[in-house]
N, C-alpha and C positions, 0 to 999 in steps of 0.2 A: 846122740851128739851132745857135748857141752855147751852152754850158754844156749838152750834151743829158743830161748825168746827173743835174744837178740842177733845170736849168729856173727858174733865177730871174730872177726882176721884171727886174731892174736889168742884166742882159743881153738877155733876151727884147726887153723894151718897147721899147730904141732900136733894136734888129736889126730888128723890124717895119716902124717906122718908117722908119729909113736906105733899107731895101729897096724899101718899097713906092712914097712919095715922090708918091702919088697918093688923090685920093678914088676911083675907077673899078675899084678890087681887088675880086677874089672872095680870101676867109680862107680857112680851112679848117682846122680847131684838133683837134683828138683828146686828149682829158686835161688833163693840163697847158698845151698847148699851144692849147687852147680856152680855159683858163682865164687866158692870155696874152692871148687877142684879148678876150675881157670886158673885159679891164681898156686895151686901148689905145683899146676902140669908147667909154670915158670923154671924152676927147680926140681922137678923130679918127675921122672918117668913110669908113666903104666905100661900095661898091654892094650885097654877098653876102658873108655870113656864113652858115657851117657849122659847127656843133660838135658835136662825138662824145664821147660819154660826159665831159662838162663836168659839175664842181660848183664851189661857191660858197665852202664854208669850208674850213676845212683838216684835215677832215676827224679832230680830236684824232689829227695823227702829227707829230711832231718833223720829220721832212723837210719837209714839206708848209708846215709852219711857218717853217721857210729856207728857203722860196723868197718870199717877200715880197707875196701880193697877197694875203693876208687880215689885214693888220696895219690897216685904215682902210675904212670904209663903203663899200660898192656906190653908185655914180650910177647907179641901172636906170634913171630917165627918159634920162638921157643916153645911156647905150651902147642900149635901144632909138631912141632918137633917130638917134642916128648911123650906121645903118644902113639900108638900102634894105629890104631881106628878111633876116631870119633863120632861119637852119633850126636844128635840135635834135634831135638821135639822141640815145635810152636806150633800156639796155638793163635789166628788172627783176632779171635772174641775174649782172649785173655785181658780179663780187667785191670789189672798190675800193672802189665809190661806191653808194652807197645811193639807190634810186629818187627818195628825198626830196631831193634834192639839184638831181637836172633837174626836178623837178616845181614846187620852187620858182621855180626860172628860169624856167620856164614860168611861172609867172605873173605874174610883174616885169616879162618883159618881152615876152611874146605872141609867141611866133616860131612857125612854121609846127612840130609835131612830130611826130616817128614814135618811137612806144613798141615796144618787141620784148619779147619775154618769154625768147629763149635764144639773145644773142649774145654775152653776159659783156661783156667789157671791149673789143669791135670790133678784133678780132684781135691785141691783146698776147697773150691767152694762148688761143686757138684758130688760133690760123693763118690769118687770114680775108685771103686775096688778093685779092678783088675786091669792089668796092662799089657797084653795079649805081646804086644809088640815088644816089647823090652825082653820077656821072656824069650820071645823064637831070636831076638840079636845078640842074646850071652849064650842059650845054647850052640848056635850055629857056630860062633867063634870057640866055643871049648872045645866042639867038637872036629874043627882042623886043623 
């Protein structure tokens, strides 16, 4: 991804785009970079969306703040719109981001969720190498 240290809007959102150049994409966002496909599923449609330890404001930190996608309102009917299925991993012992965070987006915009209670931040700060679950919900969806 470009800008991976600070992850802003205005590089993210056209790299998405440029890349993908399709509606038929599976996403797959983790932090910031869930909080990048929120804001492209605004404007443009997938087939699968996944987001891992995703929130919505910016959380009162100055970084979070330069990166640009909490400066103007959420389109939740759109970005639920323009997706086929969405999925949603939180985790409650996540240091970052506060359960309130994906729990709202759960309700904006109904995406399928799986709540954990001890996998912190999905392996930035546990080592987590494999995601058993994300694999079995992009095969299961290619394969009907």
């Amino acid at each position: 991804m470009p800008d991976p240290d600070l992850a802003r809007k205005e590089y993210w959102r056209p790299f998405i785009k440029e890349k993908l150049q399709t509606e038929d994409a599976i996403l797959i966002g983790h932090s910031s970079g869930a909080v990048s496909i929120l804001r492209y599923l605004e404007e443009s449609k997938c087939k699968l969306v996944i987001l891992v330890g995703v929130y919505y404001t910016d959380l009162g930190d100055e970084h979070e703040k330069k990166r640009g996608y909490f400066n103007k309102p959420w389109q939740w009917n759109k970005i639920k719109s323009n997706a086929e299925r969405i999925v949603l991993f939180a985790s409650r012992d996540d240091p970052h981001i506060p359960i309130s965070e994906p729990l709202f987006i759960k309700e904006k915009i109904k995406p399928e969720y799986h709540e954990y209670i001890d996998e912190r931040h999905f392996g930035a700060d546990v080592n987590k190498t494999k995601f058993p679950e994300i694999i079995t919900i992009v095969k299961k969806f290619i394969e009907k």
